[in-house]
C-alpha positions in Angstrom: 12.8 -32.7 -132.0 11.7 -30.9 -135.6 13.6 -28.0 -136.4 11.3 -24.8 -137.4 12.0 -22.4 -140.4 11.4 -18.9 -140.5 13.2 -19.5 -144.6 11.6 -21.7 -147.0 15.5 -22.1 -148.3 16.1 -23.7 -145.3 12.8 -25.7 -144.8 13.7 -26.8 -148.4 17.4 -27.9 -148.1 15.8 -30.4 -144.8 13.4 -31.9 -146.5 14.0 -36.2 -147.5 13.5 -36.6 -150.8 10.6 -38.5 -151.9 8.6 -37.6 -149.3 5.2 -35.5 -149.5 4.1 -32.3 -147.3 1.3 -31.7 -144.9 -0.2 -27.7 -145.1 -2.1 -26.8 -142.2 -4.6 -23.7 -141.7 -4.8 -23.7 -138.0 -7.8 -22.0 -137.0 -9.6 -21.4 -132.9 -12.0 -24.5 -133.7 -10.6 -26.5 -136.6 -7.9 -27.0 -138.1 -7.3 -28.0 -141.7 -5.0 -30.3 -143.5 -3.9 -30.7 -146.6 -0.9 -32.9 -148.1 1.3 -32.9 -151.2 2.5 -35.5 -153.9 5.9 -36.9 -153.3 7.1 -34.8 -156.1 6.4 -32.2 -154.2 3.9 -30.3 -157.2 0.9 -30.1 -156.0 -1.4 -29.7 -153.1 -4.2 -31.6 -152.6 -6.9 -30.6 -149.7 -7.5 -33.5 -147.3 -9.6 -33.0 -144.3 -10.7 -30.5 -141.5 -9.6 -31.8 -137.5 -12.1 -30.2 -135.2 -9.7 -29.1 -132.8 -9.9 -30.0 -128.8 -6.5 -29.3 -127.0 -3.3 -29.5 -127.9 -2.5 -33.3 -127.1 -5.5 -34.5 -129.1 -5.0 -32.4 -131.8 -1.4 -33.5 -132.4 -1.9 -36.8 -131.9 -4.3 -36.8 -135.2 -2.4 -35.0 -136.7 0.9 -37.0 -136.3 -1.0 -40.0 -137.1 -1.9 -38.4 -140.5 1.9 -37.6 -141.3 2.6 -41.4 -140.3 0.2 -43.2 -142.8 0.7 -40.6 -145.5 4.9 -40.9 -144.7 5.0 -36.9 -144.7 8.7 -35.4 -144.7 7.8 -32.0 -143.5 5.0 -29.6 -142.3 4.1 -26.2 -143.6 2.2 -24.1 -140.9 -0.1 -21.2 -142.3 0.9 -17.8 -140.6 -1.9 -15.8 -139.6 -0.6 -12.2 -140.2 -2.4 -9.2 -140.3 -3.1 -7.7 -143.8 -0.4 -4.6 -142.8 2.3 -7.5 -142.1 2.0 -7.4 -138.4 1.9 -10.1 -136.2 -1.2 -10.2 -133.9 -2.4 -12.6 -131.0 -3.1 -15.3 -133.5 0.4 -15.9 -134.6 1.6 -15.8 -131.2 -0.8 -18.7 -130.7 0.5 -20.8 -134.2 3.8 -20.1 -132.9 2.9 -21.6 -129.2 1.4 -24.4 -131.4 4.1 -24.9 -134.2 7.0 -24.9 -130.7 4.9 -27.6 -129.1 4.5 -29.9 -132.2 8.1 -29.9 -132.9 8.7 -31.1 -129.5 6.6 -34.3 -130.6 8.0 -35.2 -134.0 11.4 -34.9 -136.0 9.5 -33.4 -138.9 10.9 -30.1 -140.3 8.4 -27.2 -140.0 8.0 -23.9 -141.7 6.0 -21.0 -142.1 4.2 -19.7 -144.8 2.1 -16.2 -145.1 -1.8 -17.4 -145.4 -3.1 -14.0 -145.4 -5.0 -14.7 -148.9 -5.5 -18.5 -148.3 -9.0 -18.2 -146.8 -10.0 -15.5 -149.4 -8.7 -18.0 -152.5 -10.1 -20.6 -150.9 -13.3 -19.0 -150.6 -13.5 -17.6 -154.2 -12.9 -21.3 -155.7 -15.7 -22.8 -153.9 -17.7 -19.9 -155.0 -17.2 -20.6 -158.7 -17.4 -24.1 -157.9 -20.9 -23.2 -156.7 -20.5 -25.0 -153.8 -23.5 -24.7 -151.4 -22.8 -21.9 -148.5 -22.9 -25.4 -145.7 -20.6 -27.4 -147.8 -18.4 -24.2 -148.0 -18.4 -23.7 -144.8 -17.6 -27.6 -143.9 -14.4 -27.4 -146.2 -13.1 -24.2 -145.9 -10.2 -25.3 -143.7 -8.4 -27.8 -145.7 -9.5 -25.7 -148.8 -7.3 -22.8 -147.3 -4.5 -25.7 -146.1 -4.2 -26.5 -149.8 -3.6 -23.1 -150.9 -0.9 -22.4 -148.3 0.8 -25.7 -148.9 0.3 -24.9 -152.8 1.9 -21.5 -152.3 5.0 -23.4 -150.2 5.2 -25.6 -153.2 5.6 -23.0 -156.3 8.3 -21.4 -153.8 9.8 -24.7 -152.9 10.1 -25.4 -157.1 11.4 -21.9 -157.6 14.1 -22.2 -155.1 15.0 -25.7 -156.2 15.1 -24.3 -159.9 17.6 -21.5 -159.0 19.8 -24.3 -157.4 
């Protein structure tokens, strides 16, 4: 069973070396993924899982991690802008408890409050059509939130 991290210290100190990250932006209807280099530097957005039930969903997911030999998982938190946590991080918690049950992959949290927002200004000044927008969205916001878990992930290791 994966251990989960409310710390990115922690999260950081169980990761393998040599081994890349998955970020995932875990919306009602899709989820998107996004993975790292092994040197953990940056994030790179993958693809968006149009999400069923739990079962189906992890099992794509898990498959992903397998051929792409992913170390650990960072899980986009969905907290309100005042800090708060509403019914949707209840839910990414439910799902974050119930993945760990399924793999021995370390899994943390990260704030995604800005993700979407980021990730929706970049495609903007890419000038990126408002139905491709809207098709990559997801693992456009997975890549920011893994991104942000990497500069903290590099800062921490820095201070060490």
């Amino acid at each position: 069973m994966g251990e989960i991290y409310d710390d990115m210290e922690g999260f950081a100190a169980a990761l393998p070396p040599m081994r890349a990250l998955a970020g995932l932006d875990l919306g009602t209807v899709t989820l998107g993924v996004a993975v790292s280099d092994v040197f953990l530097s940056v994030a790179t957005p993958l693809e968006t899982i149009k999400r069923r039930k739990f079962t189906v969903d992890a099992e794509v997911l898990l498959k992903i991690t397998t051929a792409r030999d992913i170390g650990g998982l960072v899980l986009g938190l969905p907290l309100n802008m005042d800090g708060s946590e509403g019914p949707r991080v209840q839910s990414t918690r439910a799902f974050a408890r119930n993945l760990a049950r399924l793999t021995e992959l370390p899994i943390v949290f990260w704030d995604e409050r800005l993700s979407t927002v980021a990730a929706e200004r970049a495609l903007l000044a890419a000038d990126t059509s408002r139905k491709r927008r809207a098709e990559v969205i997801d693992h456009v916001a997975a890549g920011f939130i893994l991104q942000g878990a990497l500069d903290r992930i590099r800062h921490i290791k820095a201070e060490t």
